[in-house]
Backbone atoms as SQL, in Angstrom:
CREATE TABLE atoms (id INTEGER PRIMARY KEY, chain TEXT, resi INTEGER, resn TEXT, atom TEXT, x REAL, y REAL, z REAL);
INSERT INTO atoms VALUES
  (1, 'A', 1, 'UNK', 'N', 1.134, 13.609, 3.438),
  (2, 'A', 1, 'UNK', 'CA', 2.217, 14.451, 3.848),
  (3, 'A', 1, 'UNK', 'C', 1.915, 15.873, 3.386),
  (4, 'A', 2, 'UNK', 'N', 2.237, 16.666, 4.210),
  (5, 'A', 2, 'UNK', 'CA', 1.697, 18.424, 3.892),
  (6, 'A', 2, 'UNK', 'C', 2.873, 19.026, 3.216),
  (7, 'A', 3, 'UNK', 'N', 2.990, 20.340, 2.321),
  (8, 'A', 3, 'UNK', 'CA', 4.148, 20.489, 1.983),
  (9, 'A', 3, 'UNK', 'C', 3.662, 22.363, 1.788),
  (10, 'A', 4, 'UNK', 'N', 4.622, 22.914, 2.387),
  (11, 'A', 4, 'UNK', 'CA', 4.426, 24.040, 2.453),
  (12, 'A', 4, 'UNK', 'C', 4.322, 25.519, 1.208),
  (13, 'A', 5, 'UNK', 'N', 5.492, 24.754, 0.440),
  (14, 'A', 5, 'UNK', 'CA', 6.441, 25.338, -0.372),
  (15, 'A', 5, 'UNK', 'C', 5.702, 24.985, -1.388),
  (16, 'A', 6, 'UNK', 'N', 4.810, 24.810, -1.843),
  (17, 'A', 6, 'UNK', 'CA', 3.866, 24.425, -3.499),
  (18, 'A', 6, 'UNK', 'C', 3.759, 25.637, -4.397),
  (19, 'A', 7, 'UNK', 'N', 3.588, 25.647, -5.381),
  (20, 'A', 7, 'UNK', 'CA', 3.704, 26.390, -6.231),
  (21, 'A', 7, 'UNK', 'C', 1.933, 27.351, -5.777),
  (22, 'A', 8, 'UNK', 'N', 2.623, 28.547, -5.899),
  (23, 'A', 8, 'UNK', 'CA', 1.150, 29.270, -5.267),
  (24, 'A', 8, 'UNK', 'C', 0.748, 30.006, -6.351),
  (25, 'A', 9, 'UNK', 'N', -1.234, 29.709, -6.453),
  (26, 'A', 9, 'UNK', 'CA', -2.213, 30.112, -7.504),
  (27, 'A', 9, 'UNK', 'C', -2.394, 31.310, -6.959),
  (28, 'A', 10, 'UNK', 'N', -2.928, 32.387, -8.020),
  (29, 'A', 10, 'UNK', 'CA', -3.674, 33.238, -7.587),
  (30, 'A', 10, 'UNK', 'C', -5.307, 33.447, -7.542),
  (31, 'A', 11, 'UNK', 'N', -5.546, 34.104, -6.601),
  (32, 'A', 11, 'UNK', 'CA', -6.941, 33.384, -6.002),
  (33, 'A', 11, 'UNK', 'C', -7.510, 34.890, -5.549),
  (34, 'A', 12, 'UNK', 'N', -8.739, 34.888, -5.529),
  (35, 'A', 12, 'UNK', 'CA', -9.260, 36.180, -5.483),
  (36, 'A', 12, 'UNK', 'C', -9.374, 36.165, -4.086),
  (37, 'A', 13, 'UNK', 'N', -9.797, 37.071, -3.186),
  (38, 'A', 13, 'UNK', 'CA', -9.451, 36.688, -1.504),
  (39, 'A', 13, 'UNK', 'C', -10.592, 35.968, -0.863),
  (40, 'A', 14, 'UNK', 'N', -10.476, 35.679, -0.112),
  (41, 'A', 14, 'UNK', 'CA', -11.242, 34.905, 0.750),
  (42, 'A', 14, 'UNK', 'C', -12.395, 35.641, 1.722),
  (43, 'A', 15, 'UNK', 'N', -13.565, 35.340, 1.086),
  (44, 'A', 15, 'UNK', 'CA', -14.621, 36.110, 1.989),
  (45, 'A', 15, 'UNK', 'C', -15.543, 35.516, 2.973),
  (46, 'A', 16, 'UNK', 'N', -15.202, 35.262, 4.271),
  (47, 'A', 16, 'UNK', 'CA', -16.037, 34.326, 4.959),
  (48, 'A', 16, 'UNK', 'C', -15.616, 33.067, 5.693),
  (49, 'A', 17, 'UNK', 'N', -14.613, 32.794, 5.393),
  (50, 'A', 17, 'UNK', 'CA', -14.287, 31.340, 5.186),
  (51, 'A', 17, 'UNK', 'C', -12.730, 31.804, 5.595),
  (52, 'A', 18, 'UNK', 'N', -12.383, 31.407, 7.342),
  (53, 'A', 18, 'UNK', 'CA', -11.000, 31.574, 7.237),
  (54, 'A', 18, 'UNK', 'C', -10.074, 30.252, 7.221),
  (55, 'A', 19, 'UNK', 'N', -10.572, 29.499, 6.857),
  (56, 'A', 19, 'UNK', 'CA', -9.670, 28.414, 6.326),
  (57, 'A', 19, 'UNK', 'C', -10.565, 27.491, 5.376),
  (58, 'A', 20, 'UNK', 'N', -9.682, 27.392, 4.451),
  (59, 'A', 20, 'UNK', 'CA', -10.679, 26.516, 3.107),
  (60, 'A', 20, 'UNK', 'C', -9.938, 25.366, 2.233),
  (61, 'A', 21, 'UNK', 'N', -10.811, 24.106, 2.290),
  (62, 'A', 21, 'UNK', 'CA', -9.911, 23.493, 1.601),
  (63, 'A', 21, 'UNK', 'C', -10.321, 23.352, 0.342),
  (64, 'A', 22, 'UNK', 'N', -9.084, 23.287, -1.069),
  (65, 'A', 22, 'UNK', 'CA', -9.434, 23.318, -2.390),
  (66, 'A', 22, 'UNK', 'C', -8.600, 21.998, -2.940),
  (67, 'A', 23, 'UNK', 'N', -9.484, 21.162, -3.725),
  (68, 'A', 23, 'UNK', 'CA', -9.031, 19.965, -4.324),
  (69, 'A', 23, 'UNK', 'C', -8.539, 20.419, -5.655),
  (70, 'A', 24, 'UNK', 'N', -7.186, 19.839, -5.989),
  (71, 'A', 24, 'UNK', 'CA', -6.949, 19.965, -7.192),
  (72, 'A', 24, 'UNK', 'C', -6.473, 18.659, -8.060),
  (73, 'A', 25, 'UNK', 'N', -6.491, 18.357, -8.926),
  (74, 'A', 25, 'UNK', 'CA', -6.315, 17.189, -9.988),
  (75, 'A', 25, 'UNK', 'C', -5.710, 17.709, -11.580),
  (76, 'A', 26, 'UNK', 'N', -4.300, 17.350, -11.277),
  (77, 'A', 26, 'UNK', 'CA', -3.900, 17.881, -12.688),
  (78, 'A', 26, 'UNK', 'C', -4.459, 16.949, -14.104),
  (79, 'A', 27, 'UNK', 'N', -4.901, 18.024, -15.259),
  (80, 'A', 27, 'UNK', 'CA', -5.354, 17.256, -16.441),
  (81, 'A', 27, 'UNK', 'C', -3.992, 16.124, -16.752),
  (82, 'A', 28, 'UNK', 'N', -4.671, 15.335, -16.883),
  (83, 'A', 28, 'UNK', 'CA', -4.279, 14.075, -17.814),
  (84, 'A', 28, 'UNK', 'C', -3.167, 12.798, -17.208),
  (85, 'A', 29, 'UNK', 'N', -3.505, 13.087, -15.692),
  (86, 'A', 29, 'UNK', 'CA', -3.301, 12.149, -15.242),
  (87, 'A', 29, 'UNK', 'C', -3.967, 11.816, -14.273),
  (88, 'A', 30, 'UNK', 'N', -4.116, 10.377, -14.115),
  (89, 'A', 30, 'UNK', 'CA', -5.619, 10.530, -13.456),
  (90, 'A', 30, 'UNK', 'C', -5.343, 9.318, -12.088),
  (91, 'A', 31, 'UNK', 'N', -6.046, 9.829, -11.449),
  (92, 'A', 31, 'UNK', 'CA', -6.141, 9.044, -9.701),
  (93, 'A', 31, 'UNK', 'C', -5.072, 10.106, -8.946),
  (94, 'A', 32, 'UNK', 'N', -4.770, 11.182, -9.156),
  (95, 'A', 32, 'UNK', 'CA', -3.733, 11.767, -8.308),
  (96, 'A', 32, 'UNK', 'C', -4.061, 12.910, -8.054),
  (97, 'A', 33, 'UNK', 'N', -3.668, 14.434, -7.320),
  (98, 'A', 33, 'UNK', 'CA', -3.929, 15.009, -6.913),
  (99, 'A', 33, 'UNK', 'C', -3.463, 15.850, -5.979),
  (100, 'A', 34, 'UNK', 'N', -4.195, 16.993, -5.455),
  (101, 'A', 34, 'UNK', 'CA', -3.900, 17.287, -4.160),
  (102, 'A', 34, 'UNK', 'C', -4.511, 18.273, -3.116),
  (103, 'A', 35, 'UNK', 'N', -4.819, 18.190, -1.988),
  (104, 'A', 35, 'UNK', 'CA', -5.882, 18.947, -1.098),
  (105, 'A', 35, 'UNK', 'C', -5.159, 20.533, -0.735),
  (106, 'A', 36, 'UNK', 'N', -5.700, 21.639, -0.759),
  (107, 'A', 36, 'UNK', 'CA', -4.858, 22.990, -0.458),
  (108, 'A', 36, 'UNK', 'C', -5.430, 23.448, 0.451),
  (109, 'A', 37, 'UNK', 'N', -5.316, 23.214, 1.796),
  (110, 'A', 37, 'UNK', 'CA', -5.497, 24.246, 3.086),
  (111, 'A', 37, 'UNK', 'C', -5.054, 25.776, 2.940),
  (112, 'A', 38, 'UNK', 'N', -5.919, 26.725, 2.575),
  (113, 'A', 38, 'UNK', 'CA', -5.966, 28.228, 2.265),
  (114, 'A', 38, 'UNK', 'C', -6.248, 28.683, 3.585),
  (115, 'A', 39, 'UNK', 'N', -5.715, 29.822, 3.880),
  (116, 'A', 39, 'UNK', 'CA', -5.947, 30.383, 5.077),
  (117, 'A', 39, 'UNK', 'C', -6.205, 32.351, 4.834),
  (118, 'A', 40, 'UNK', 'N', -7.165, 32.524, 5.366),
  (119, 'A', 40, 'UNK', 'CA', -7.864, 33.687, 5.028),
  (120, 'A', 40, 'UNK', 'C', -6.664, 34.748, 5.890),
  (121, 'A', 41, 'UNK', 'N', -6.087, 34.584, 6.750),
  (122, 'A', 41, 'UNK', 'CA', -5.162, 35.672, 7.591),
  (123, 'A', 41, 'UNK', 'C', -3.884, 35.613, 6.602),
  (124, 'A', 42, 'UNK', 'N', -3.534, 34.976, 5.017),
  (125, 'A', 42, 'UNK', 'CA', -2.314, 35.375, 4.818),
  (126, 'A', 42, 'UNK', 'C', -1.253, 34.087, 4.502),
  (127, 'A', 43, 'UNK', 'N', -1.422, 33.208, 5.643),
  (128, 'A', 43, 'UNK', 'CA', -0.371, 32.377, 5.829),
  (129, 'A', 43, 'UNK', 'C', -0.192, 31.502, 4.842),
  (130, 'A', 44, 'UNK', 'N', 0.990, 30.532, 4.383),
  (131, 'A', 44, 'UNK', 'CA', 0.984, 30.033, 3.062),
  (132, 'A', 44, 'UNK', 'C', 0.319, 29.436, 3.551),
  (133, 'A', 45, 'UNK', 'N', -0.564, 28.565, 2.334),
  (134, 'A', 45, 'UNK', 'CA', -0.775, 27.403, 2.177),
  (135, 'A', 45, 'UNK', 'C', -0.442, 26.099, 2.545),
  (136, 'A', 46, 'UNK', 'N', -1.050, 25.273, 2.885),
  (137, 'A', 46, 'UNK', 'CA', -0.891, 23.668, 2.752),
  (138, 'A', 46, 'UNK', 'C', -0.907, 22.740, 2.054),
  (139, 'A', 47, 'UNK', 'N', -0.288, 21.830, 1.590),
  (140, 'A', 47, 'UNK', 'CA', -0.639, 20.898, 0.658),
  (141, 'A', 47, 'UNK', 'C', -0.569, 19.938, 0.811),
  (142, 'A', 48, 'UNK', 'N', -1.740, 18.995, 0.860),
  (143, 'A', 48, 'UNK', 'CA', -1.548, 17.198, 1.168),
  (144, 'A', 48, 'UNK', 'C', -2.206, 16.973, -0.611),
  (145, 'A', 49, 'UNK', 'N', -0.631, 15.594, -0.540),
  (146, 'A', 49, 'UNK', 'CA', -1.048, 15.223, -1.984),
  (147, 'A', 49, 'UNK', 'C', -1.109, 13.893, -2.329),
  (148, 'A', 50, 'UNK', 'N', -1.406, 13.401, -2.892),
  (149, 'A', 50, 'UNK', 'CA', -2.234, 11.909, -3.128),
  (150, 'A', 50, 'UNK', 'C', -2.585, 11.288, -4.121),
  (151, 'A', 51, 'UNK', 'N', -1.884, 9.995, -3.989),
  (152, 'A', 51, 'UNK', 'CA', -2.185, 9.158, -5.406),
  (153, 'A', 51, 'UNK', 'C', -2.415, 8.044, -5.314),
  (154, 'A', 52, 'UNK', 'N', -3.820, 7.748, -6.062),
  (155, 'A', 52, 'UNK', 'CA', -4.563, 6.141, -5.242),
  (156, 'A', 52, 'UNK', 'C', -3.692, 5.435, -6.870),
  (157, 'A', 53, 'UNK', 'N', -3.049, 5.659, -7.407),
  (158, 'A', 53, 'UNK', 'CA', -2.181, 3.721, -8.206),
  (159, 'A', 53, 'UNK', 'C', -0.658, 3.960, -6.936),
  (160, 'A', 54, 'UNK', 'N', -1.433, 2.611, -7.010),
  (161, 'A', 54, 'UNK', 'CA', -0.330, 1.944, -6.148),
  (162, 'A', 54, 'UNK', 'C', 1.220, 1.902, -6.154),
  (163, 'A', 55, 'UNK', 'N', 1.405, 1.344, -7.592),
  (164, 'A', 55, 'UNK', 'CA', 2.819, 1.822, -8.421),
  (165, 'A', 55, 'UNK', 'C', 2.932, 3.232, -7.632),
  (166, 'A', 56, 'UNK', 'N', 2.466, 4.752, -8.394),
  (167, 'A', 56, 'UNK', 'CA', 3.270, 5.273, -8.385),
  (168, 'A', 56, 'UNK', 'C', 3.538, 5.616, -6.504),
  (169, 'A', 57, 'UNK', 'N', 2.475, 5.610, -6.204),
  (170, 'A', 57, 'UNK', 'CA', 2.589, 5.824, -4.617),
  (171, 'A', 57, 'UNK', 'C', 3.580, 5.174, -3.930),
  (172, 'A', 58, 'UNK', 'N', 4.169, 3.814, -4.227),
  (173, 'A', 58, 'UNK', 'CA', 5.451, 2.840, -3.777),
  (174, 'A', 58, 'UNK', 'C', 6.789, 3.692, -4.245),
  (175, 'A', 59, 'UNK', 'N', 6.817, 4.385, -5.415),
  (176, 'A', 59, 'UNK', 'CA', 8.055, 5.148, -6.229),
  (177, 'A', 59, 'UNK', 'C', 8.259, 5.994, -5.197),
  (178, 'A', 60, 'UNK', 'N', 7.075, 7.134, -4.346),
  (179, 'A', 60, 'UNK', 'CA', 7.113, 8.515, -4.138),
  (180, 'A', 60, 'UNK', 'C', 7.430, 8.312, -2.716),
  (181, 'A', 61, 'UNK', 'N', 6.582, 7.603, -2.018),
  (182, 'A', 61, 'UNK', 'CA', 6.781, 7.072, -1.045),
  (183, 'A', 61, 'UNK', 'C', 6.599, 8.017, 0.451),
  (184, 'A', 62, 'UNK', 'N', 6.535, 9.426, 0.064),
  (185, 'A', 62, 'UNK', 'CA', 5.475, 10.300, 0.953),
  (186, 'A', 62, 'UNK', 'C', 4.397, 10.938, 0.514),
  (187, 'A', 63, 'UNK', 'N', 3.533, 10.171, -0.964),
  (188, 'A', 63, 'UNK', 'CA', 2.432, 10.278, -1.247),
  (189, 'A', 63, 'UNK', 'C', 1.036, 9.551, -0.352),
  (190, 'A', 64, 'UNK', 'N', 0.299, 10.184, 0.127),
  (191, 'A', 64, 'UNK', 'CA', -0.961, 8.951, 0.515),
  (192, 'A', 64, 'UNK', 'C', -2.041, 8.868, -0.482),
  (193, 'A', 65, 'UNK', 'N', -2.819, 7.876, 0.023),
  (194, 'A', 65, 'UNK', 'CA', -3.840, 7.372, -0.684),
  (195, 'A', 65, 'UNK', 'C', -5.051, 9.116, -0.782),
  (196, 'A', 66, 'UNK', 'N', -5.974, 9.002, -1.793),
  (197, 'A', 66, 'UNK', 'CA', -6.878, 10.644, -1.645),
  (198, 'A', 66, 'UNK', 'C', -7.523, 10.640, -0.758),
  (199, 'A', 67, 'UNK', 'N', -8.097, 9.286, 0.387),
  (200, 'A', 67, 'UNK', 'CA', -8.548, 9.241, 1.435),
  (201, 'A', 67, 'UNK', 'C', -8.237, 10.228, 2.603),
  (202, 'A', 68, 'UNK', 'N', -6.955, 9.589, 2.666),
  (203, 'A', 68, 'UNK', 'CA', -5.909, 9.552, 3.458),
  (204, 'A', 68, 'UNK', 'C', -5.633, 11.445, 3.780),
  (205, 'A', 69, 'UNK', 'N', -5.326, 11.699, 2.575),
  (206, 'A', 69, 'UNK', 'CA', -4.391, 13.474, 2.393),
  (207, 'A', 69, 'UNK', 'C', -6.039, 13.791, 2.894),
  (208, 'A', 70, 'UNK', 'N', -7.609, 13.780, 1.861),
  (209, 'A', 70, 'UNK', 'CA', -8.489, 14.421, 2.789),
  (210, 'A', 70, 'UNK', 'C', -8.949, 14.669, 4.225),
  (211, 'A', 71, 'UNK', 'N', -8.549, 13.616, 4.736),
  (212, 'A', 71, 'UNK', 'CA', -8.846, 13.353, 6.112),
  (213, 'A', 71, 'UNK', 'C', -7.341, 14.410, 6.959),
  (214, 'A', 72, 'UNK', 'N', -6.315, 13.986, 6.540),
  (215, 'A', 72, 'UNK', 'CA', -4.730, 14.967, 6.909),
  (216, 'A', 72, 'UNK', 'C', -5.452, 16.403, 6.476),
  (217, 'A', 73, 'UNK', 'N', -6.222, 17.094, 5.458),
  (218, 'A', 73, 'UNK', 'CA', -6.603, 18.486, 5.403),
  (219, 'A', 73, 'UNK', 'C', -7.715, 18.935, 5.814),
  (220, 'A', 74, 'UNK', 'N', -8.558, 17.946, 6.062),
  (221, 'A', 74, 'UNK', 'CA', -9.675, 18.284, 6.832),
  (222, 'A', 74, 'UNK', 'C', -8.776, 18.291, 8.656),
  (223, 'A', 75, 'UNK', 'N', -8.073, 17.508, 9.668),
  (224, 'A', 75, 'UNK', 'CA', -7.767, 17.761, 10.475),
  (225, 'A', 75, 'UNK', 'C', -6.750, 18.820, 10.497),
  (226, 'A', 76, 'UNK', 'N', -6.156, 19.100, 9.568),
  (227, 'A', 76, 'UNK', 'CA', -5.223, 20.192, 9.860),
  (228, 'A', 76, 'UNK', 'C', -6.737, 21.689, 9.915),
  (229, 'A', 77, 'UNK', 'N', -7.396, 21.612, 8.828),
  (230, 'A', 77, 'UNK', 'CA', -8.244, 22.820, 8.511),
  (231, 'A', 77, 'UNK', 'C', -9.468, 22.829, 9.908),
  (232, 'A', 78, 'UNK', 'N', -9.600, 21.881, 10.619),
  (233, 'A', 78, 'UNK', 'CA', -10.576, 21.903, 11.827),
  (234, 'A', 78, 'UNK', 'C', -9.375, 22.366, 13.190),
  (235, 'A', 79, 'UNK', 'N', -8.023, 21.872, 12.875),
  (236, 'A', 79, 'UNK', 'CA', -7.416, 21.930, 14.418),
  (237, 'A', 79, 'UNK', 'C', -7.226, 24.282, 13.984),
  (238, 'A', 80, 'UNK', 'N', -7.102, 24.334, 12.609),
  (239, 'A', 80, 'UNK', 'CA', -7.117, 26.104, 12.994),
  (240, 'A', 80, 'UNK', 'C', -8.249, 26.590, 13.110),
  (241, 'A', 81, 'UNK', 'N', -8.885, 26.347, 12.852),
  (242, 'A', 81, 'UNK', 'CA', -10.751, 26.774, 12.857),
  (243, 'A', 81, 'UNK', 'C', -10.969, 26.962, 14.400),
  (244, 'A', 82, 'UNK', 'N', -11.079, 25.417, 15.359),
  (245, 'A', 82, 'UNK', 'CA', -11.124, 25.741, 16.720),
  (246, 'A', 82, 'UNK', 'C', -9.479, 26.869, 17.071),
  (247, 'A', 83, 'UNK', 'N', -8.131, 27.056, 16.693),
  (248, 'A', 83, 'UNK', 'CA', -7.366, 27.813, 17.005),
  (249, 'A', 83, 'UNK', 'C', -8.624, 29.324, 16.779),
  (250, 'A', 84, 'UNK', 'N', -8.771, 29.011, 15.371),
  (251, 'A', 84, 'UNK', 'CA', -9.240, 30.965, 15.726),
  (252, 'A', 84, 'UNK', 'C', -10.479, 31.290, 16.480),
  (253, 'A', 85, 'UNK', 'N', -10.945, 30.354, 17.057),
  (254, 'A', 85, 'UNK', 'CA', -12.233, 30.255, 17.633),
  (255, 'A', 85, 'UNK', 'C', -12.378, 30.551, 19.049),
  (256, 'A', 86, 'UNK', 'N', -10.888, 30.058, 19.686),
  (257, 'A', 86, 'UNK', 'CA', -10.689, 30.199, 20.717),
  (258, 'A', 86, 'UNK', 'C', -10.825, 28.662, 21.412),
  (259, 'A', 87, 'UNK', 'N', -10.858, 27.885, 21.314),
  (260, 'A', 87, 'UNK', 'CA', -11.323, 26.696, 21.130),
  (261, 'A', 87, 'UNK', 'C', -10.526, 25.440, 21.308),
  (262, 'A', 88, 'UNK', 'N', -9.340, 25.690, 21.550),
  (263, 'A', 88, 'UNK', 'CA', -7.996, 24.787, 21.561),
  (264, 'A', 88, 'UNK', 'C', -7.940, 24.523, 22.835),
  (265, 'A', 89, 'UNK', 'N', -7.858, 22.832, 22.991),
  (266, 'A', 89, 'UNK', 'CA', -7.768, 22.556, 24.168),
  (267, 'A', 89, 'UNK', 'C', -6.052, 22.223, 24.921);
């Protein structure tokens, strides 16, 4: 599940690369996470987030597996890539 509204890092700008995805994993808990679709024109961020124990993923219940959210930020970060490309069918 993507979530728009995440708490936003500061990040030096983006050179090259107009959409980028960044994995993050908070210390000291472990199997969880989350993928950040960055976008070089400005726009917020994305966030697919993910937690492979099972437990807590059943509690949250719009968490996916880290498979899962990579594959959700890799297609979100390829469907704008062909957008700025011209490329959209």
């Amino acid at each position: 599940m993507a979530f728009q509204n995440a708490p936003q890092t500061l990040r030096a700008p983006m050179e090259g690369d107009p959409v980028r995805i960044i994995p993050h994993s908070p210390k000291g808990i472990p199997a969880t996470g989350s993928f950040e679709v960055q976008f070089a024109d400005g726009r917020p961020s994305v966030y697919f987030y993910w937690d492979d124990n099972a437990g807590r993923r059943a509690i949250t219940m719009n968490i996916t597996s880290q498979d899962e959210a990579r594959e959700a930020a890799r297609a979100l970060a390829r469907t704008e890539l062909n957008r700025l490309r011209g490329l959209e069918s």
